[in-house]
C-alpha positions as CSV (number, residue, x, y, z in Angstrom):
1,X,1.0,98.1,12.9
2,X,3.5,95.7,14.1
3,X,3.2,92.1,12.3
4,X,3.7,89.7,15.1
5,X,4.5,85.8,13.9
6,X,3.9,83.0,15.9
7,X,7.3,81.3,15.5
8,X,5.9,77.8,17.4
9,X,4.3,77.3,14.0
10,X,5.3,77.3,10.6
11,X,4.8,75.2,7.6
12,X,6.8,72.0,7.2
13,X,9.4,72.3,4.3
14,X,9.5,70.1,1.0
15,X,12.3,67.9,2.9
16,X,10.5,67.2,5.6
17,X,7.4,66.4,3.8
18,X,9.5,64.2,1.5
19,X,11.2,62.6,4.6
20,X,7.7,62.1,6.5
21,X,6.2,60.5,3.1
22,X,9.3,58.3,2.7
23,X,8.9,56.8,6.5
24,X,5.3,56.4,5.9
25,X,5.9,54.4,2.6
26,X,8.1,52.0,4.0
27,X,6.0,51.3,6.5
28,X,3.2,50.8,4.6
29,X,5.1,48.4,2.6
30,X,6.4,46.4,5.1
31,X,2.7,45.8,6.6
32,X,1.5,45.3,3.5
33,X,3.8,42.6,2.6
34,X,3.8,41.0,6.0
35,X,-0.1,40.9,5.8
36,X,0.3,39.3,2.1
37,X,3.0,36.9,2.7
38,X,0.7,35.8,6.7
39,X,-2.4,34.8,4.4
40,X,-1.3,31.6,2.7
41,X,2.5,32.2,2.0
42,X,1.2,35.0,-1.1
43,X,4.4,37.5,-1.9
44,X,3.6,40.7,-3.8
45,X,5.6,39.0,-7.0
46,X,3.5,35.8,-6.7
47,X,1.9,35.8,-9.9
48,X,5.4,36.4,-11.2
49,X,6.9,33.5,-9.6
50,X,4.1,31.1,-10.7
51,X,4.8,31.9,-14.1
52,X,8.2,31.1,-14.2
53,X,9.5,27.6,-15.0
54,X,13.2,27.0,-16.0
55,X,15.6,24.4,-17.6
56,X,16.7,23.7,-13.8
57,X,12.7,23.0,-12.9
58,X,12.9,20.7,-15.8
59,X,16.2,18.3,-15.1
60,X,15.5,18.0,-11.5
61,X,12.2,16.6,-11.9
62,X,13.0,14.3,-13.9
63,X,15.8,13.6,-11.0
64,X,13.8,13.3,-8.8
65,X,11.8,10.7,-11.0
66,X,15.0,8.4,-10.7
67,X,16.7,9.1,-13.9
68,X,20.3,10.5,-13.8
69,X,22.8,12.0,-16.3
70,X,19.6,14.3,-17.2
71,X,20.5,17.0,-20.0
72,X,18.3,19.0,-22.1
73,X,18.1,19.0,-25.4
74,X,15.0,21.1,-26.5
75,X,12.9,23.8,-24.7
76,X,9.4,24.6,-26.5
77,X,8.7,28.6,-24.3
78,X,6.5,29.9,-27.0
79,X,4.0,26.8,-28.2
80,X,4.3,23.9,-25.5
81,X,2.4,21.8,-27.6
82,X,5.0,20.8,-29.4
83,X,6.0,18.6,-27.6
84,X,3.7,15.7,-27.1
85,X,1.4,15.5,-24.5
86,X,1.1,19.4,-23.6
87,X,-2.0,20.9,-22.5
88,X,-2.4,24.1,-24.2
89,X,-2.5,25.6,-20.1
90,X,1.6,24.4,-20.0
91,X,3.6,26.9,-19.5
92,X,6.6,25.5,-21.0
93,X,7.7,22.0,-22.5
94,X,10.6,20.0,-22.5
95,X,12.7,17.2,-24.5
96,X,15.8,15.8,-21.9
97,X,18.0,12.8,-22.0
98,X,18.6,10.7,-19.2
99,X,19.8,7.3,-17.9
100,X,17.3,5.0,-16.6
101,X,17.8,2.8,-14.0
102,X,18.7,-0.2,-16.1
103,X,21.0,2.1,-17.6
104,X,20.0,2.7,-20.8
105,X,19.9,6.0,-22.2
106,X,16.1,7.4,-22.9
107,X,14.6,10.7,-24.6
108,X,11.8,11.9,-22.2
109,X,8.9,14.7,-22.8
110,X,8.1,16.8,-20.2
111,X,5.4,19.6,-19.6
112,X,5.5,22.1,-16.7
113,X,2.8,24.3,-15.6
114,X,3.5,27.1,-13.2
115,X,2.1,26.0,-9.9
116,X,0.7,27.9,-6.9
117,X,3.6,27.3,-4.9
118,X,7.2,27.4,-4.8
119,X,7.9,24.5,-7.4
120,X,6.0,24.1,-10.9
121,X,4.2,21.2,-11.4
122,X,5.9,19.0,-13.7
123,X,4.6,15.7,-15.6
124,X,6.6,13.4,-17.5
125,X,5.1,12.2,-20.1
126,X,7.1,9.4,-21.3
């Protein structure tokens, strides 16, 4: 007996399943991305990014307060209570130096909490 083999179909071969499952994984997360990022601005790293408040967060809040020549002189990461004023949900605070606008030269305390959005939410506290 004479084997006869359908050559219109074989099996697909481990590159082409590896290709097929890399095309379908982009796309997947692209959509699922796009979908995250539509409701309410959320990125797949959000959590990450609210978390995370740095020296910079720190001295251009109190900028924007209307102090200039800001500088940091401490950072408390690992027990924001430290510094005065800290709730225990802070996740980091901060001791700077900056001119005021009478021009004199003042220590300030601030606390920053990672907020929801882009910025964390700092508050001076003196």
């Amino acid at each position: 007996m004479k084997r006869v083999f359908d050559k219109g179909r074989r099996g697909m071969s481990l590159i082409e399943i590896i290709i097929v499952l890399a095309i379908i994984t982009i796309f997947v997360g692209i959509i699922c991305t796009w979908i995250f990022y539509a409701v309410g601005g959320i990125t797949l790293f959000h959590w990450a990014e609210s978390q995370s408040v740095t020296d910079i967060d720190a001295i251009e809040a109190v900028e924007e307060a209307g102090y200039t020549n800001v500088r940091l002189i401490e950072s408390f990461r690992t027990d924001p209570q430290e510094t005065p004023g800290c709730a225990p949900a802070d996740n980091a605070g901060f001791r700077l130096e900056g001119t005021n606008s009478d021009g004199q030269q003042v220590t300030l305390d601030l606390c920053c909490l990672g907020s929801t959005g882009k910025q964390p939410r700092c508050n001076l506290i003196n």
